[in-house]
C-alpha positions as CSV (number, residue, x, y, z in Angstrom):
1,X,57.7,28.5,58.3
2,X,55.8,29.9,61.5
3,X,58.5,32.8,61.4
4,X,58.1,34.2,57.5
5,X,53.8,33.7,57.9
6,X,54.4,35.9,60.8
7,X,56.6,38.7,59.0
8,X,54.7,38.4,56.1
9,X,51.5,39.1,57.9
10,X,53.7,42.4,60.2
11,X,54.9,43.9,56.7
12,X,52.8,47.0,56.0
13,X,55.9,47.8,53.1
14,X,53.2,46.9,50.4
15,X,50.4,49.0,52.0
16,X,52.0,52.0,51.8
17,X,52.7,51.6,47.8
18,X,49.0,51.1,47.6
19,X,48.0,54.0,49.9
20,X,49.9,55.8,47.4
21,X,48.8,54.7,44.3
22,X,45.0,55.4,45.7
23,X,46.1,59.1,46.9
24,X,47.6,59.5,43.2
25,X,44.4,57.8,41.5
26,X,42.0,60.6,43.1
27,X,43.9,63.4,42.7
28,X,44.3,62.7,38.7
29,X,40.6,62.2,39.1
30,X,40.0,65.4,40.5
31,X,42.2,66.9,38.4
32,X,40.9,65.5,35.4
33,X,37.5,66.7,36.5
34,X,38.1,70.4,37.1
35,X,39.7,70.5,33.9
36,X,36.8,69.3,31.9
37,X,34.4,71.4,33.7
38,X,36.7,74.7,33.5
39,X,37.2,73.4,29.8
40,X,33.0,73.5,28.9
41,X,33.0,76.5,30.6
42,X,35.2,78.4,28.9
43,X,34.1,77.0,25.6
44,X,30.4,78.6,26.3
45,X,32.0,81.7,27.3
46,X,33.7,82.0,23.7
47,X,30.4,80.7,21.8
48,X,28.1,83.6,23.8
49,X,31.0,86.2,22.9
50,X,30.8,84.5,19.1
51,X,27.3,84.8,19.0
52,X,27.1,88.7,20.5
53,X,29.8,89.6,17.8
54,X,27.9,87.9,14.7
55,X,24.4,89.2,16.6
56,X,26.1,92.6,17.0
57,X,25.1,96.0,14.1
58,X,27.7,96.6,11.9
């Protein structure tokens, strides 16, 4: 019993999955987050080019 607590506690196997799921987790959340911000910024681009072109003389 001594023997599996003891290789149990020396197995890292497990830690690695989770290291990887964490490195995965924050780059979707940095991707996700430079998407939405190129996203709103882009759409005020088009809405100050819409405006200028309805503003604009005929």
């Amino acid at each position: 019993m001594l023997t599996k607590l003891k290789h149990f506690v020396g197995d890292e196997s497990g830690a690695t999955a989770i290291e990887y799921g964490l490195i995965a987790t924050l780059i979707a959340i940095a991707v996700i987050t430079a998407v939405s911000t190129l996203g709103n910024n882009l759409s005020s681009q088009f809405n100050k080019i819409a405006d200028k072109l309805v503003k604009s003389p005929s």
